[in-house]
C-alpha positions in Angstrom: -43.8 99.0 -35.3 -40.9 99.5 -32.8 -39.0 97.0 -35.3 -40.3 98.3 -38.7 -38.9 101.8 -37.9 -35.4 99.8 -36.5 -34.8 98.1 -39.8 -36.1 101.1 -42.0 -33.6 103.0 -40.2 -30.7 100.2 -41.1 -32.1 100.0 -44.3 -31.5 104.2 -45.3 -28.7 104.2 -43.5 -26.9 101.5 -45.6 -28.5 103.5 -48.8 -26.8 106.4 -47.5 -23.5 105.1 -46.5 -23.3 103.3 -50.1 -23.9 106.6 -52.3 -22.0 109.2 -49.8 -18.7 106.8 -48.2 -17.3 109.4 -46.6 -20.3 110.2 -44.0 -20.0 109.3 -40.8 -22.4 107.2 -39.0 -24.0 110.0 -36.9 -24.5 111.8 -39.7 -25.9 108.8 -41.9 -28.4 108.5 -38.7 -29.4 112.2 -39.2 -30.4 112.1 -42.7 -32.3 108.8 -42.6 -34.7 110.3 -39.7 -34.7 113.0 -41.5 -36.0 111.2 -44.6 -38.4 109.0 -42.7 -40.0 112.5 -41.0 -40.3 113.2 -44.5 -41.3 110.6 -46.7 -42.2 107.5 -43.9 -44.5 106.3 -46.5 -42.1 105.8 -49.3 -39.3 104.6 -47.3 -41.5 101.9 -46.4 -43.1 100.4 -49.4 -39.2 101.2 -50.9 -37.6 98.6 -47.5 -40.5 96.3 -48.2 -40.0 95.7 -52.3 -36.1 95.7 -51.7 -35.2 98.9 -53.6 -32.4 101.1 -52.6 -32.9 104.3 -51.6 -31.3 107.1 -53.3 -30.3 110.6 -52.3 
């Protein structure tokens, strides 16, 4: 699981970083664990097909 949640964090945080440039990685952090809290399910099946995540 431990590894899941590690590359579902990559995974948002390179969604994140592609739509908004400008944010900085700390921030990027914040807003993917706070879409996981959110919507784990989702993010998951959305990391497993390959599709992006969008804000």
């Amino acid at each position: 699981m431990k590894e899941i949640t590690s590359d579902l964090i990559d995974f948002l945080i390179n969604s994140i970083k592609e739509e908004k440039p400008l944010y900085t990685n700390e921030q990027c952090l914040n807003i993917a664990l706070e879409i996981i809290k959110a919507n784990f399910p989702i993010c998951a099946s959305k990391y497993v097909k390959g599709e992006p995540w969008k804000l």
